[in-house]
C-alpha positions in Angstrom: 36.0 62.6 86.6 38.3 65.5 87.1 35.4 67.5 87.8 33.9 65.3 90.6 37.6 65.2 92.1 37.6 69.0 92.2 34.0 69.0 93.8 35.3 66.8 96.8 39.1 68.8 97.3 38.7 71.5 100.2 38.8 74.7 98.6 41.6 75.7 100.8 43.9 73.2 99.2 42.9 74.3 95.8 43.9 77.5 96.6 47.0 76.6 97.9 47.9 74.6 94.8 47.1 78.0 92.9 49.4 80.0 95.1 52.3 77.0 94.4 52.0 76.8 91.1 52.0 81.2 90.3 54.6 81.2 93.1 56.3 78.2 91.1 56.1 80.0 87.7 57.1 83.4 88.8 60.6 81.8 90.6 61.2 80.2 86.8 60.7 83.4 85.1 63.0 84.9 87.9 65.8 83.1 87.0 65.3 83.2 83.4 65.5 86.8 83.6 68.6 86.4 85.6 70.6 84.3 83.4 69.6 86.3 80.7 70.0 89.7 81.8 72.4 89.7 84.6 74.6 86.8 84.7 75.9 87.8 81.0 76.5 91.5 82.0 79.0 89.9 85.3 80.7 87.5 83.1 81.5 90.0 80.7 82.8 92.6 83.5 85.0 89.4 84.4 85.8 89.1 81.1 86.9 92.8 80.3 89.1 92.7 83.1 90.8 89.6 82.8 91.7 90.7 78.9 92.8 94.6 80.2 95.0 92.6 83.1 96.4 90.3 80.4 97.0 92.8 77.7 98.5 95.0 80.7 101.3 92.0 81.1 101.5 91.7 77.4 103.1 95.5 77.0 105.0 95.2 80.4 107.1 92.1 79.2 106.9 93.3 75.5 109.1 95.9 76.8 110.9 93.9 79.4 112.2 91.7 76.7 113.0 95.1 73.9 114.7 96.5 76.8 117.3 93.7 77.3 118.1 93.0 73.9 115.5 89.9 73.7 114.2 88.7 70.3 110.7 87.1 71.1 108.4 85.7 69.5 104.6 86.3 70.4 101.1 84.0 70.4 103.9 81.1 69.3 102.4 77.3 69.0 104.1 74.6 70.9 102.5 71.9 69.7 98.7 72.5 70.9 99.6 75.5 73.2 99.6 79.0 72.4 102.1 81.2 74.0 101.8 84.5 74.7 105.7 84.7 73.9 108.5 82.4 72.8 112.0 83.3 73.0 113.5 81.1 69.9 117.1 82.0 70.7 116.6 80.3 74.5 114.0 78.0 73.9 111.6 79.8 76.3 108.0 80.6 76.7 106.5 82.2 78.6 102.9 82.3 79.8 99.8 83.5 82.1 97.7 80.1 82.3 98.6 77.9 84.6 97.5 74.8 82.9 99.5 76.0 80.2 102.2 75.9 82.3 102.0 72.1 83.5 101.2 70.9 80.3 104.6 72.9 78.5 106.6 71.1 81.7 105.2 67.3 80.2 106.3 68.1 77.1 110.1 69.4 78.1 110.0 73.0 77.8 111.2 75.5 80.1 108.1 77.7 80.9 108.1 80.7 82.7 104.6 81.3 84.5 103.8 85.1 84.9 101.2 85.7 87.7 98.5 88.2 87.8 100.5 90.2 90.3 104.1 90.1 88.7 105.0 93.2 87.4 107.5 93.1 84.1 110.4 93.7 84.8 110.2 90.7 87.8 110.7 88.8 84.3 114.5 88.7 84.8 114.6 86.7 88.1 112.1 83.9 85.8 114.5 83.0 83.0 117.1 80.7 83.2 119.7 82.6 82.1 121.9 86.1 83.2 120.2 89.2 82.0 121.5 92.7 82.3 118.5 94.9 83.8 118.0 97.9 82.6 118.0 100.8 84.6 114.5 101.4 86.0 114.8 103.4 88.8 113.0 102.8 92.1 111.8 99.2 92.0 107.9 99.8 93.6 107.9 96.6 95.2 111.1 97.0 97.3 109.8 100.1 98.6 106.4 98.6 99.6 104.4 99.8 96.6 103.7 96.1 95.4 103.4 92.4 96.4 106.3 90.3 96.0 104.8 88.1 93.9 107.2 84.7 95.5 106.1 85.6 98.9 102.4 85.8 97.7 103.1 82.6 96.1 104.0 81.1 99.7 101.3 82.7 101.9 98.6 81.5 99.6 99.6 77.4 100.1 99.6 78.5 104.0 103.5 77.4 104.2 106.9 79.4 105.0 108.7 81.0 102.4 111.9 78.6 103.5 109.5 75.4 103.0 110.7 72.7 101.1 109.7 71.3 97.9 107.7 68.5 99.8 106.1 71.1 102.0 104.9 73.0 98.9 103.4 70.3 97.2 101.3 68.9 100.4 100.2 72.3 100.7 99.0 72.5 97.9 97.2 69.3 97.3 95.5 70.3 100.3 94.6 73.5 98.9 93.2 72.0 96.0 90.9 70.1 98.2 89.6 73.1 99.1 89.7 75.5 96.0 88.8 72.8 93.3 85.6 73.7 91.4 84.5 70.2 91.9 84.9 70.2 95.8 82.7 73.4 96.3 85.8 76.2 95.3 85.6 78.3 92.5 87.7 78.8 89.4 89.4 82.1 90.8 90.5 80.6 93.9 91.5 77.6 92.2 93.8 79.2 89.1 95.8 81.2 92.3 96.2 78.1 93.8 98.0 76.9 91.1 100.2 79.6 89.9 101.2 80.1 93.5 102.2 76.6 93.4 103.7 76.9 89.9 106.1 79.5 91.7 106.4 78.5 95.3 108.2 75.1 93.7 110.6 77.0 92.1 111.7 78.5 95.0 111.2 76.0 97.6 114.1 75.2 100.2 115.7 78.4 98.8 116.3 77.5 95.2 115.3 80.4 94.6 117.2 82.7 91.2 120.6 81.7 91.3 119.0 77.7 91.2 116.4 78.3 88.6 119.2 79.6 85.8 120.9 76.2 87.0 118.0 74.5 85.0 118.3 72.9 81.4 116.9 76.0 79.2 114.9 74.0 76.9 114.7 70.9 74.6 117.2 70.5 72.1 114.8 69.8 69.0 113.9 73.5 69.2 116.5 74.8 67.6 115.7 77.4 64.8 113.9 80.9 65.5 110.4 80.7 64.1 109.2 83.2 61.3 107.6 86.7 62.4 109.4 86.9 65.6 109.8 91.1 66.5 110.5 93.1 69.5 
């Protein structure tokens, strides 16, 4: 029957099934090839930079914190989070995920979110309580040679850096309209969009330092240093 079917078809349009179905199969090997070859070599370049950029932050803070006479506590468990540091005398952590960061807030601990671009020693104008900075000499932000990592915060929800808390939060659901994976964004665009948010909060309508070491440190069950802490 097939046979008799094939003896009746054009054979232009057998042909052009050919073509389809090479063309077909050589598009699916294509992409195979892609996702196997390419796509893990990208992720992996991702990768590597991500973990130099976070183990960067990790010796910049780790001596922030020896510098001012800190004791710290690093990779410390708060229940199912994973810090990269814990101060146990404060009752502070301090992290580089954003979702980290929201979830640390539900449970009632005073989290300090360090973004990509936030050098060190900008740790100090983070924690809710006096420090004495060290002498660093010239601070390469204040002479143009960084971003001001607050004022990034603000220009990427699209608002002034005098907005209000209310301001900040509508610009950022709006943002996440527009950056969430889900709605067409990506995951890059979407993680600034929270840490910017993370930090523009804490400095909306000018609260700024002096009103962030206003802020109840931590919660009062957390009271004795862990084991292993160091400098």
């Amino acid at each position: 029957m097939v046979v008799e079917l094939i003896s009746v078809v054009p054979p232009w349009i057998l042909i052009g099934i050919a073509l389809g179905g090479v063309a077909s199969a050589l598009a699916a090997l294509a992409f195979y090839l892609g996702n196997r070859f390419v796509a893990p070599s990208v992720a992996a370049a991702d990768g590597d930079r991500t973990a130099a950029g976070d183990e960067r932050r990790r010796e910049e803070i780790r001596e922030y914190l020896t510098a001012i006479d800190e004791r710290f506590s690093e990779d410390h468990a708060l229940g199912e989070v994973a810090v990269p540091f814990y101060l146990p005398e404060r009752e502070v952590a301090i992290t580089f995920d954003a979702h980290d960061y929201f979830r640390l807030e539900g449970e009632g601990v005073y989290t300090v979110l360090c973004e990509h671009e936030m050098p060190g020693r900008g740790l100090g104008r983070r924690l809710p309580f006096d420090v004495i900075e060290p002498d660093w000499g010239p601070d390469p932000a204040a002479e143009g040679g960084g971003r001001d990592p607050v004022a990034a915060a603000f220009a990427e929800l699209d608002v002034d850096r005098d907005a209000d808390a209310d301001e900040v939060k509508r610009a950022y659901r709006e943002r996440v309209k527009e950056t969430h994976p889900d709605q067409g964004g990506d995951e890059e665009s979407f993680r600034r969009v929270r840490e910017a948010y993370a930090t523009a909060r804490n400095h909306a309508g000018g609260a700024g330092e002096e009103g962030a070491r206003k802020r109840p440190a931590a919660r009062a069950d957390r009271t004795e240093p862990p084991a292993g802490f160091g400098r």
